[in-house]
C-alpha angles and dihedrals in degrees: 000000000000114000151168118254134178126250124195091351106220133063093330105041125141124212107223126195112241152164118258123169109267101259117230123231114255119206115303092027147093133209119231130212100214134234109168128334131207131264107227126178084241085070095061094041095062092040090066086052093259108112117030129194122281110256113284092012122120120270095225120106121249127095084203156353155189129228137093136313110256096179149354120231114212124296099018113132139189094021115101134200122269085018109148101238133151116216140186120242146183089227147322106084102118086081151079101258121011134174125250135183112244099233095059092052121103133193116253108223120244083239097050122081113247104217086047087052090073094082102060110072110070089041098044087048093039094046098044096043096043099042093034111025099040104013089043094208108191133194115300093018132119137244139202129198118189111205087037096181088048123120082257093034103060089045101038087057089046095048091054108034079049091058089039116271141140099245121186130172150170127246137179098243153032083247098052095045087052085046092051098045092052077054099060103275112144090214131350122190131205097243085208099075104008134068112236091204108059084041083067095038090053087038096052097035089250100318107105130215129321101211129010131198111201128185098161100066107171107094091348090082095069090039090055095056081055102049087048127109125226112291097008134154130224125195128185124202094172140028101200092153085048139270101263128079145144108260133200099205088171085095091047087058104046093047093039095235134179115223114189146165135202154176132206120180083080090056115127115257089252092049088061099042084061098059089040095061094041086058089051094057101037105025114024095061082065088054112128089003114069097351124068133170110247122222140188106179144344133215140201110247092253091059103063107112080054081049087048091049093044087054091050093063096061098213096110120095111215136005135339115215139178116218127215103185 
């Protein structure tokens, strides 16, 4: 099967198209037959040699993808050869045919387009784990997303207007916050000339957010205490201004807030088959109605290592794909 492979893995690394053997499905899995997969920043991370694989994972490229099912392993029930289905993955997705567990795979709608659906798994699964499972938002309460026009963001702020909350978020232009707030968000602000956290204060009366999804990390952490409301809760899924700051906790004590971080591609099988069948039942009914993948561009497999610059620059809204069909 044609594949991606990585050359002169670091700074400088190229992304070269290759043959590798079909892999078969072992028990538990099913084997796609691809027809686009999603650019994540995990992908260029491991590219420059800074995030490898989990153990026994493949050592492609690619957090998820969309395609058909080839073939079923053993023990794997209500799925069925040649179904149309999007799944999240630990590696293997820039190829023509990748395994996925069962329990992280999810149906494509008849109504949704199936190379687009390829960016909805990583940041369905990342979104719902991270706001509901860690950060615990409940009915009435806000939300802020910082990256609003991300892969996560834009789905993130349609998720959770869709199910009836205030989102705001923060993007880096007059276009994206235009963008987001097509997408659902009650009020998105251009963080270069404008301060997030007296956006959430106006927004909320003084109170602040309920509920905050960081990817940024660097001098964000100590503005998103601030930005928090009383009892909130903060959860970063990124650092990408770096892990280290100097941080006033005297805020977190006096109102009382969580501040957690979290992964998710080294999640057990089950883990993820939790969150998996808590987006069928809550997400994926609004499939193709109010929630849409959002895509920036898509590339032809060959062209990854242009799909990988492109990512890099940061000026795209939505997400960035590579076809295989």
């Amino acid at each position: 099967m044609k594949t991606i492979h990585i050359s002169s893995p670091g700074k400088e690394y190229r992304l070269l198209l290759g043959e590798e053997p079909c892999p078969v499905p072992g028990r538990g899995e099913v084997l796609i037959r691809v027809a686009a997969a999603g650019l994540n920043n995990a992908d260029l991370l491991q590219a420059q040699g800074a995030y490898p694989p989990p153990p026994g994972a493949s050592q492609i490229l690619g957090l998820e993808v969309s395609g058909t099912i080839a073939a079923l392993g053993d023990g794997v029930n209500g799925l069925a050869v040649g179904a149309r289905i999007c799944a999240l993955l630990s590696g293997g997705g820039y190829a023509e045919y990748a395994l996925a567990d069962a329990g992280s795979v999810l149906p494509v709608p008849s109504d949704v387009d199936l190379i687009h659906a390829a960016a909805l798994p990583e940041a369905a699964f990342t979104a719902w784990t991270n706001i509901i499972d860690t950060a615990r938002l409940k009915a009435g309460e806000t939300l802020l997303v910082h990256g609003g026009t991300s892969g996560i963001g834009s789905l993130a702020i349609q998720m959770f207007a869709a199910r009836g909350h205030r989102a705001f978020t923060t993007a880096g232009s007059d276009e994206k916050c235009a963008a987001a707030e097509a997408l659902g968000a009650a009020r998105a602000i251009n963080y270069r000339r404008e301060d997030f956290v007296a956006m959430a204060k106006a927004e909320t009366g003084g109170k602040g957010v309920d509920v905050i999804l960081d990817m940024v990390g660097g001098d964000y952490i100590q503005r998103n205490i601030e930005a928090a409301a009383p009892w909130g809760r903060i959860v970063n899924i990124a650092y990408q201004q770096g892990f280290r700051a100097e941080v006033n906790f005297a805020p977190v004590l006096s109102k009382r807030l969580t501040l957690a971080a979290t992964t998710l591609r080294a999640r057990t099988a089950s883990e993820k088959q939790a969150i998996r069948d808590a987006l069928r039942q809550e997400v994926w009914p609004l499939l193709g109605n109010r929630i849409h993948p959002v895509v920036a561009r898509v590339f032809p497999l060959d062209h990854a290592q242009k799909a990988h610059e492109t990512m890099a620059k940061t000026g795209h809204i939505g997400k960035i794909l590579l076809s295989l069909t």
